[in-house]
KOLKOLVO-746421 format. One record per atom (N, C-alpha, C, CB): residue number from 1; residue in one letter; chain; x, y, z. Coordinates in nm, 4 decimals, decimal comma. Glycine has a CB too. Example, Ala and Ser with C-alpha at 12.3 -4.5 7.8 and 13.67 -1.06 7.14 Angstrom:
# KOLKOLVO-746421
ATOM num residu chaine     east    north       up
ATOM   1      a      A   1,3190  -0,5690   0,7800
ATOM   1      a      A   1,2300  -0,4500   0,7800
ATOM   1      a      A   1,3200  -0,3300   0,7800
ATOM   1      a      A   1,1308  -0,4473   0,9046
ATOM   2      s      A   1,2850  -0,2250   0,7080
ATOM   2      s      A   1,3670  -0,1060   0,7140
ATOM   2      s      A   1,2900   0,0030   0,7870
ATOM   2      s      A   1,4084  -0,0598   0,5725
END
This chain:
# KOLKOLVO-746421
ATOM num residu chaine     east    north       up
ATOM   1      x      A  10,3692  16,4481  10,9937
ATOM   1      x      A  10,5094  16,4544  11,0297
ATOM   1      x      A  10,5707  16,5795  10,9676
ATOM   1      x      A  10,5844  16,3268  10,9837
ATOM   2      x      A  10,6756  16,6304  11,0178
ATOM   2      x      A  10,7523  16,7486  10,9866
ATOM   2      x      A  10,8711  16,7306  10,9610
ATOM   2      x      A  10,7525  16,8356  11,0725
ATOM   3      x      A  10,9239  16,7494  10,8504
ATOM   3      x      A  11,0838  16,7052  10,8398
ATOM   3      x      A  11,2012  16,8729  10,8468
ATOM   3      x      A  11,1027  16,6034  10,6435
ATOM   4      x      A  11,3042  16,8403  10,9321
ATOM   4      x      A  11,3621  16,9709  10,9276
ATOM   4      x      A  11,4884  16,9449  10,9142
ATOM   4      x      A  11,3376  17,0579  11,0371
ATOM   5      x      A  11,5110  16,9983  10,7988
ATOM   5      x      A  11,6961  16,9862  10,7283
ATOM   5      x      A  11,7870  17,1065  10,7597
ATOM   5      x      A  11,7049  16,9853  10,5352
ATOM   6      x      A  11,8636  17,0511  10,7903
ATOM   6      x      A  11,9923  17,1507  10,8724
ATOM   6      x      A  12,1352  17,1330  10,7624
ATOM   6      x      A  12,0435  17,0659  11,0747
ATOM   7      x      A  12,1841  17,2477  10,7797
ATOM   7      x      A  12,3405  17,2026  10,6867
ATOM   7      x      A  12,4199  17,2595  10,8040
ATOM   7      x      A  12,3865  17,2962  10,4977
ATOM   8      x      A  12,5486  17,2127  10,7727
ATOM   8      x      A  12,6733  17,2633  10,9028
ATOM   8      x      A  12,7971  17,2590  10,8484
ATOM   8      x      A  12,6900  17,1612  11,0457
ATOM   9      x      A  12,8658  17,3417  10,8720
ATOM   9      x      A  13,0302  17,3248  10,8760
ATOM   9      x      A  13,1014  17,2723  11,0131
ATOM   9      x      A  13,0973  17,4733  10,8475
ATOM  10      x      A  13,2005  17,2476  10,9822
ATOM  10      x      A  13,2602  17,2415  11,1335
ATOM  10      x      A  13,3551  17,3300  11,2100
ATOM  10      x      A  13,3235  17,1331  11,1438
ATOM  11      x      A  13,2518  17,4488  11,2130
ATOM  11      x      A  13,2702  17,5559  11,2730
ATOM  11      x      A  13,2712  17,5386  11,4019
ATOM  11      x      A  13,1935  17,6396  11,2400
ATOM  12      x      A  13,4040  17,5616  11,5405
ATOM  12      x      A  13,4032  17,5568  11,6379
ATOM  12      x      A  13,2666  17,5490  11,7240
ATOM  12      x      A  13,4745  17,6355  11,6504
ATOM  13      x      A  13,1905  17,6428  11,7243
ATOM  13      x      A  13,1169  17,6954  11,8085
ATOM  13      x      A  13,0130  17,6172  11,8063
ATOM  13      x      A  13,0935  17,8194  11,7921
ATOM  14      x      A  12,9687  17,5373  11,6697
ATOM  14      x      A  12,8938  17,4224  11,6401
ATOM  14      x      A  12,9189  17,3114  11,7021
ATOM  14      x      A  12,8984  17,3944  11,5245
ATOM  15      x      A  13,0239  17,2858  11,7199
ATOM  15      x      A  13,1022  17,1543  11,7875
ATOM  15      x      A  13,0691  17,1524  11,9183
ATOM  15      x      A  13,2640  17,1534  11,7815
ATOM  16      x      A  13,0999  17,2817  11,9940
ATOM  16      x      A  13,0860  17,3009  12,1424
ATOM  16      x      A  12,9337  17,2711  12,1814
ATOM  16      x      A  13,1304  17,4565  12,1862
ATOM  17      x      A  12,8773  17,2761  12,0865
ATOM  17      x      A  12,7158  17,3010  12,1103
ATOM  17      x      A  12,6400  17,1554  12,1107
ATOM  17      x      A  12,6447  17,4039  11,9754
ATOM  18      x      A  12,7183  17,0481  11,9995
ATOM  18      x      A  12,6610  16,9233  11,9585
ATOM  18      x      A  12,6166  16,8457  12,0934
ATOM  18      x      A  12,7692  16,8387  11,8686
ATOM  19      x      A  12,7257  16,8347  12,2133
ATOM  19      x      A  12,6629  16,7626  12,2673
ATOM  19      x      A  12,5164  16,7802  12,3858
ATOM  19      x      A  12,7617  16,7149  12,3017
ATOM  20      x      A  12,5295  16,8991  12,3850
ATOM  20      x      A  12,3488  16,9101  12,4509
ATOM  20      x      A  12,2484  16,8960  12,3296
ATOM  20      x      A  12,3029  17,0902  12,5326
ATOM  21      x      A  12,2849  16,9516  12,1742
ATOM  21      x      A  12,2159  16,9285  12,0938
ATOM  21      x      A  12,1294  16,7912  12,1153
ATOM  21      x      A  12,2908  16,9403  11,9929
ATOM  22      x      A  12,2045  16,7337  12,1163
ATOM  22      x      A  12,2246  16,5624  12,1196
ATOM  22      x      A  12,1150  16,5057  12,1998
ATOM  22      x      A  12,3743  16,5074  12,1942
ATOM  23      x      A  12,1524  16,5270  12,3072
ATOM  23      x      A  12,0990  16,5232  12,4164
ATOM  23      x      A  11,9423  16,5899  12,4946
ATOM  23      x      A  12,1976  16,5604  12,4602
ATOM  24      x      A  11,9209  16,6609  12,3917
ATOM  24      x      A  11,7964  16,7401  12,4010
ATOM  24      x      A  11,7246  16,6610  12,2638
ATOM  24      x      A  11,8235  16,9314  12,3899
ATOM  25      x      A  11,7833  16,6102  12,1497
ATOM  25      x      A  11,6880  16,5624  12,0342
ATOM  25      x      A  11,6537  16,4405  12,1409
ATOM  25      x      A  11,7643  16,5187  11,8528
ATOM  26      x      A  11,7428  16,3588  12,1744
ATOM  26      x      A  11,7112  16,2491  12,2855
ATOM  26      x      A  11,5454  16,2614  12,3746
ATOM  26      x      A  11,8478  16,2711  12,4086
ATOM  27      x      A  11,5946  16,3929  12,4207
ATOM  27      x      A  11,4666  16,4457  12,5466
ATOM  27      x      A  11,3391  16,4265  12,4764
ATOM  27      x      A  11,4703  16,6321  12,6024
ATOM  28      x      A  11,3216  16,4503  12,3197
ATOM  28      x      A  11,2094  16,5152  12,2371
ATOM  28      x      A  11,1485  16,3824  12,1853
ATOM  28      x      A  11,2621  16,6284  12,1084
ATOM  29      x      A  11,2938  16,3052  12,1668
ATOM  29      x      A  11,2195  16,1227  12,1109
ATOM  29      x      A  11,1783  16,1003  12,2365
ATOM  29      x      A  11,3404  15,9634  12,0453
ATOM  30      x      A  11,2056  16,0432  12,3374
ATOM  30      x      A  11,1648  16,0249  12,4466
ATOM  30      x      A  11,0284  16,0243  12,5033
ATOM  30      x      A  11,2210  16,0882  12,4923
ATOM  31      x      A  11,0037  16,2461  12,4867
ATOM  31      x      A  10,8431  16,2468  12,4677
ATOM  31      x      A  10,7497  16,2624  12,3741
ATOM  31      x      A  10,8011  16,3160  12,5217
ATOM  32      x      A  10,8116  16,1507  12,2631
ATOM  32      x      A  10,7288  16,1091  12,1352
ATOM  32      x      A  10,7022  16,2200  12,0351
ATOM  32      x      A  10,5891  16,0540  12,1767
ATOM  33      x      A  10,8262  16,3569  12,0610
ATOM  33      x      A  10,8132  16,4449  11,9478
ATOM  33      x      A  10,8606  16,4279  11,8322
ATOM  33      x      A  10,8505  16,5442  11,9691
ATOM  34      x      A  11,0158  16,3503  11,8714
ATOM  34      x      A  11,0922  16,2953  11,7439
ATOM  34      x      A  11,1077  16,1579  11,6984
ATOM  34      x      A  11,2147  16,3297  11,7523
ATOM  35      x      A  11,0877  16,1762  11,6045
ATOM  35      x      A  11,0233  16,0024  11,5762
ATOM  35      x      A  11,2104  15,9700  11,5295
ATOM  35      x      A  10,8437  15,9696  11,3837
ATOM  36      x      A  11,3009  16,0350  11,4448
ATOM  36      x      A  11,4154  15,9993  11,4106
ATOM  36      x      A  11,5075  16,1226  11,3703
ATOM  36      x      A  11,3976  15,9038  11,3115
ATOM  37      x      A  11,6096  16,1218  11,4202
ATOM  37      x      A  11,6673  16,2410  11,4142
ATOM  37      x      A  11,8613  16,1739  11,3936
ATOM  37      x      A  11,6118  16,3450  11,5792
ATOM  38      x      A  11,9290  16,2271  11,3099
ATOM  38      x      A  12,0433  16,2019  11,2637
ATOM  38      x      A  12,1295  16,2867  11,1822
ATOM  38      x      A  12,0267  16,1107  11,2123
ATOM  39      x      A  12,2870  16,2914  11,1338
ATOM  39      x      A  12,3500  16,3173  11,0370
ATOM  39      x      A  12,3429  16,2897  10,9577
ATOM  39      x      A  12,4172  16,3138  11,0340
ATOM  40      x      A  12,3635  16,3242  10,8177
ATOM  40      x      A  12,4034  16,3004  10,7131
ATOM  40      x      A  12,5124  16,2337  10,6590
ATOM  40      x      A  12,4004  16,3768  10,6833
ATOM  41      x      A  12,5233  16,0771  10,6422
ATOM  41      x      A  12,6930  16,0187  10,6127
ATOM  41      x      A  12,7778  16,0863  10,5296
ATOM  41      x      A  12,7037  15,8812  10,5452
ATOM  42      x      A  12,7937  16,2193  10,4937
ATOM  42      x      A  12,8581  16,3165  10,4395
ATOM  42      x      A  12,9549  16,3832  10,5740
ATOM  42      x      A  12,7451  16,4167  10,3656
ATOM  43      x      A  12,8146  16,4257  10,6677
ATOM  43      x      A  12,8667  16,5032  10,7835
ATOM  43      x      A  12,8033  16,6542  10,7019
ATOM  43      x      A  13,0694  16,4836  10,8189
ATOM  44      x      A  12,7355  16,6866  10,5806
ATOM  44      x      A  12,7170  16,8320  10,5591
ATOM  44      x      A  12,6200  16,8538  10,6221
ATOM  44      x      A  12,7028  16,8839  10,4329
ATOM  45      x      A  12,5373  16,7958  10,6748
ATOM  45      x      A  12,3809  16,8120  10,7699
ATOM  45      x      A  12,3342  16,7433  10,8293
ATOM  45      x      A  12,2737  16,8301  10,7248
ATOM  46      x      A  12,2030  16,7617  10,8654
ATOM  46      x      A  12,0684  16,6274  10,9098
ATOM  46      x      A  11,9496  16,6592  10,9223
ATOM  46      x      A  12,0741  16,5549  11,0461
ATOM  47      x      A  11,8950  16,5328  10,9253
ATOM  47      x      A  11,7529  16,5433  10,9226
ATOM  47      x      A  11,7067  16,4907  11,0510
ATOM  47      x      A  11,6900  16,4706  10,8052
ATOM  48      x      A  11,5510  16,5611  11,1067
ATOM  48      x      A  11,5369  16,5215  11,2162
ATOM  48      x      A  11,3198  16,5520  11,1660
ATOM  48      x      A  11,6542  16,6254  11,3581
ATOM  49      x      A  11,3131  16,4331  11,2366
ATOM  49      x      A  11,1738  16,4021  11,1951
ATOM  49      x      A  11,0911  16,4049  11,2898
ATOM  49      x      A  11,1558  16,2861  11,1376
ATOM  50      x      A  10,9855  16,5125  11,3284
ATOM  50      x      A  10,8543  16,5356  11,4542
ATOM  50      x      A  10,7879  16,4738  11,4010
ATOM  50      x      A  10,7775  16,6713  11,4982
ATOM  51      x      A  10,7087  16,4263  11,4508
ATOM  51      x      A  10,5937  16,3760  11,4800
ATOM  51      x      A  10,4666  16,4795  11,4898
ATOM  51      x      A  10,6175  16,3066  11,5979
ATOM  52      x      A  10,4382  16,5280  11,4206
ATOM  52      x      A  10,3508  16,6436  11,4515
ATOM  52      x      A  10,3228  16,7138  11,3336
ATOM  52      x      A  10,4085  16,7364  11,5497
ATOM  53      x      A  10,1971  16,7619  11,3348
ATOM  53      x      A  10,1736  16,8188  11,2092
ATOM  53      x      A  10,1246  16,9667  11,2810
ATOM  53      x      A  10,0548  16,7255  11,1032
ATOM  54      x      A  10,1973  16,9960  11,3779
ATOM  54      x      A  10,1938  17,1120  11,3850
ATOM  54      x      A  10,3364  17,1856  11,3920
ATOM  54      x      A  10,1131  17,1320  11,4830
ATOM  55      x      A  10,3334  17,3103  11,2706
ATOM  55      x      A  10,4915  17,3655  11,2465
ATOM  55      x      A  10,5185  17,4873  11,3791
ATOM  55      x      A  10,5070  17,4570  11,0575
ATOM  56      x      A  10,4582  17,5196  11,4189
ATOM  56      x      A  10,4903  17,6447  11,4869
ATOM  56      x      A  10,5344  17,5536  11,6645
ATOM  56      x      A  10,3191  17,7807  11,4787
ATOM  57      x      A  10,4738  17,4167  11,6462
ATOM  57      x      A  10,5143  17,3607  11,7796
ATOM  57      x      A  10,6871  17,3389  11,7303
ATOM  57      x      A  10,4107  17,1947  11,8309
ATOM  58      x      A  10,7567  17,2847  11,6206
ATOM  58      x      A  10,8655  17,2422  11,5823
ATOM  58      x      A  10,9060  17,3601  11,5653
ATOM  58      x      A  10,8748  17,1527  11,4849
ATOM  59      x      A  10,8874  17,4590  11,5451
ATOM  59      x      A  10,9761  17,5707  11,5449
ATOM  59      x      A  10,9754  17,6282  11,6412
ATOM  59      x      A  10,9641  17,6527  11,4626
ATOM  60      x      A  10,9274  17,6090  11,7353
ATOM  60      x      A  10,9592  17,6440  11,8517
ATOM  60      x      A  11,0619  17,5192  11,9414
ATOM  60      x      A  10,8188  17,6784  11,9134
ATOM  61      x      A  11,0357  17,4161  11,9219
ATOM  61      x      A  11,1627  17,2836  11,9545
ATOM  61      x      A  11,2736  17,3832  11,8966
ATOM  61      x      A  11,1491  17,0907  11,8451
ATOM  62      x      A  11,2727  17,3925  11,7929
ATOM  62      x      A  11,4124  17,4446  11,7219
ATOM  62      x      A  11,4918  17,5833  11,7811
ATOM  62      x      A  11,3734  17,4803  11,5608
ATOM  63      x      A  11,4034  17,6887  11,8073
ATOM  63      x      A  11,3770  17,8160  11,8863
ATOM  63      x      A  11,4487  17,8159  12,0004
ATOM  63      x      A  11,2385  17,8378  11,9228
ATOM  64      x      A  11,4342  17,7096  12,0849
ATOM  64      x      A  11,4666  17,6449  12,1773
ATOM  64      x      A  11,6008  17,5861  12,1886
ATOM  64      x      A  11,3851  17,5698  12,1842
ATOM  65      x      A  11,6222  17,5251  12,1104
ATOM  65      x      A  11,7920  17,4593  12,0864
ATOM  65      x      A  11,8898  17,5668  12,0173
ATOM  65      x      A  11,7940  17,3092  11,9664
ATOM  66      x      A  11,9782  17,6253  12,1028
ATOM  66      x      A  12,0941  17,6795  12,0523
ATOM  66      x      A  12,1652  17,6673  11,9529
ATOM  66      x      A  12,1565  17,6708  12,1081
ATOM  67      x      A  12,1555  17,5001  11,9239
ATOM  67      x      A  12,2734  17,4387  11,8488
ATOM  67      x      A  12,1960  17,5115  11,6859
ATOM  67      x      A  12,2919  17,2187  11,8720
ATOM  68      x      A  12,0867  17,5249  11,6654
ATOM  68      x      A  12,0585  17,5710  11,5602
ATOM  68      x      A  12,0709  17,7282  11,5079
ATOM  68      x      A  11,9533  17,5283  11,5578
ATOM  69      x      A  12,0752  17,8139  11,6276
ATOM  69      x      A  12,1335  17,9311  11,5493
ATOM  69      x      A  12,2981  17,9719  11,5866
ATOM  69      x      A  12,0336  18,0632  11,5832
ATOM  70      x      A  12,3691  17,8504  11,5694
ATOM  70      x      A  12,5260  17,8572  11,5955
ATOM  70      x      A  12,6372  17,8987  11,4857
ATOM  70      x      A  12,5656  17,7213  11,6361
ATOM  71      x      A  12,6951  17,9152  11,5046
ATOM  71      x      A  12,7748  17,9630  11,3546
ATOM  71      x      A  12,7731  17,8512  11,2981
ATOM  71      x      A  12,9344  18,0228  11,3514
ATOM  72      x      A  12,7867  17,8125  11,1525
ATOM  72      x      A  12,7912  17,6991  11,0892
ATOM  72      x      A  12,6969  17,5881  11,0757
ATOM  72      x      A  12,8769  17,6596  11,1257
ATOM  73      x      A  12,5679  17,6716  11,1198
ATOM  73      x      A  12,4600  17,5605  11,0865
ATOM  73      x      A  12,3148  17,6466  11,0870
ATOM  73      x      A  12,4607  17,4224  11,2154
ATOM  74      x      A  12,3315  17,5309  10,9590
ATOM  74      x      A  12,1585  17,6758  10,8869
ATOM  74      x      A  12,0236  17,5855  10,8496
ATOM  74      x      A  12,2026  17,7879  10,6610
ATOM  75      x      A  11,9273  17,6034  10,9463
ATOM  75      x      A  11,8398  17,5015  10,9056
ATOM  75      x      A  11,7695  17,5802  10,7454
ATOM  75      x      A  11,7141  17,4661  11,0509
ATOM  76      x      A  11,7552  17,4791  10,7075
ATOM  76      x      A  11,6783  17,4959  10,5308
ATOM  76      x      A  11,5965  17,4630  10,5369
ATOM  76      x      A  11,7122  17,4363  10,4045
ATOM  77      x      A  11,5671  17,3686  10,5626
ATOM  77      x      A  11,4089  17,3636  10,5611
ATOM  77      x      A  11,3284  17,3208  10,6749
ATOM  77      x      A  11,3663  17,2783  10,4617
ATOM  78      x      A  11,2351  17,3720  10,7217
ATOM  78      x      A  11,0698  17,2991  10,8266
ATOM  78      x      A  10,9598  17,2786  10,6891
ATOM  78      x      A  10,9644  17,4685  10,9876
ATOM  79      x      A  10,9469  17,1492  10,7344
ATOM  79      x      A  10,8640  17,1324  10,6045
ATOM  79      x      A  10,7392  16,9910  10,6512
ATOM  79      x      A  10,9960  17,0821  10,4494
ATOM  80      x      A  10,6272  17,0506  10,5942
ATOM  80      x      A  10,5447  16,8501  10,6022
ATOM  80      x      A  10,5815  16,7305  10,5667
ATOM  80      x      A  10,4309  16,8162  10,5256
ATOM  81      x      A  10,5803  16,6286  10,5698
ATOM  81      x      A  10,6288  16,5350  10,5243
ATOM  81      x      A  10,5457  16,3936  10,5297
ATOM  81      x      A  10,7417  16,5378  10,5809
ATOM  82      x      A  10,5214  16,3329  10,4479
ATOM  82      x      A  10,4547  16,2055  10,4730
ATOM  82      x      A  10,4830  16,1119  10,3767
ATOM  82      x      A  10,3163  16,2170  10,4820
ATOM  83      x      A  10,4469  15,9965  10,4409
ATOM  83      x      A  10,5242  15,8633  10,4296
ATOM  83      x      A  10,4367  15,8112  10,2711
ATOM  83      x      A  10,4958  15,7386  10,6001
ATOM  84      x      A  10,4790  15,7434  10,1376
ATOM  84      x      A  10,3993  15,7091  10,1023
ATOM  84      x      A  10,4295  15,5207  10,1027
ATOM  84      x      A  10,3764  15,7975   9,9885
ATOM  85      x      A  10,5311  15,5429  10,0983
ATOM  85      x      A  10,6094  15,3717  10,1178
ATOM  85      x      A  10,6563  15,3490  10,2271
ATOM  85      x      A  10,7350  15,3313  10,0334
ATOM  86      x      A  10,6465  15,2006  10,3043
ATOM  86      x      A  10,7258  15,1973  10,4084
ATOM  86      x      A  10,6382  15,2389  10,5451
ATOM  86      x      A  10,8460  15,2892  10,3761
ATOM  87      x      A  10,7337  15,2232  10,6545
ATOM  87      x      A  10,6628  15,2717  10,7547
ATOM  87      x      A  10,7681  15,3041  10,8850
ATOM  87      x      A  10,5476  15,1665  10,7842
ATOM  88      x      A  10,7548  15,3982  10,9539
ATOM  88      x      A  10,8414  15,4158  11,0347
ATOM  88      x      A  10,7628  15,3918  11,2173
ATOM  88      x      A  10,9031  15,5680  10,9858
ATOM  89      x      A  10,8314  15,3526  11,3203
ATOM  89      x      A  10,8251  15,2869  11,4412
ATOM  89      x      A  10,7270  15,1488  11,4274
ATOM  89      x      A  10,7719  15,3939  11,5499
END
């Protein structure tokens, strides 16, 4: 799994962008790329979780979505990630 953390302000241009954002993380769970993808109950970011242990496929998902190089939102990290407790789907 790949975890990728985003921070945001609520910079106009970010806003305009959220709802295809949205709507495209939708497209990616759908075809079993994103296993869980959300805000932060702050509202300063989110996390959004592939399914894939390949990074250059998720950075290219990301590459792909506008909403990530918009004013006011900076992804920080693409990173591996795995479960040691718990279990997700």
């Amino acid at each position: 799994m790949i975890a990728v953390i985003a921070s945001f302000t609520d910079d106009p241009a970010r806003l305009e962008l959220r709802p295809r954002h949205r709507e495209r993380l939708v497209e990616l769970h759908e075809q079993g790329l994103v296993v869980a993808a959300g805000p932060f109950g702050d509202q300063s970011g989110s996390l959004v979780l592939f399914d894939t242990d390949d990074l250059d496929e998720v950075r290219a998902a990301i590459d792909a979505d506008p909403y990530y190089s918009a004013p006011g939102v900076t992804v920080e990290t693409i990173q591996p990630w795995s479960i040691i407790a718990g279990a997700i789907g």
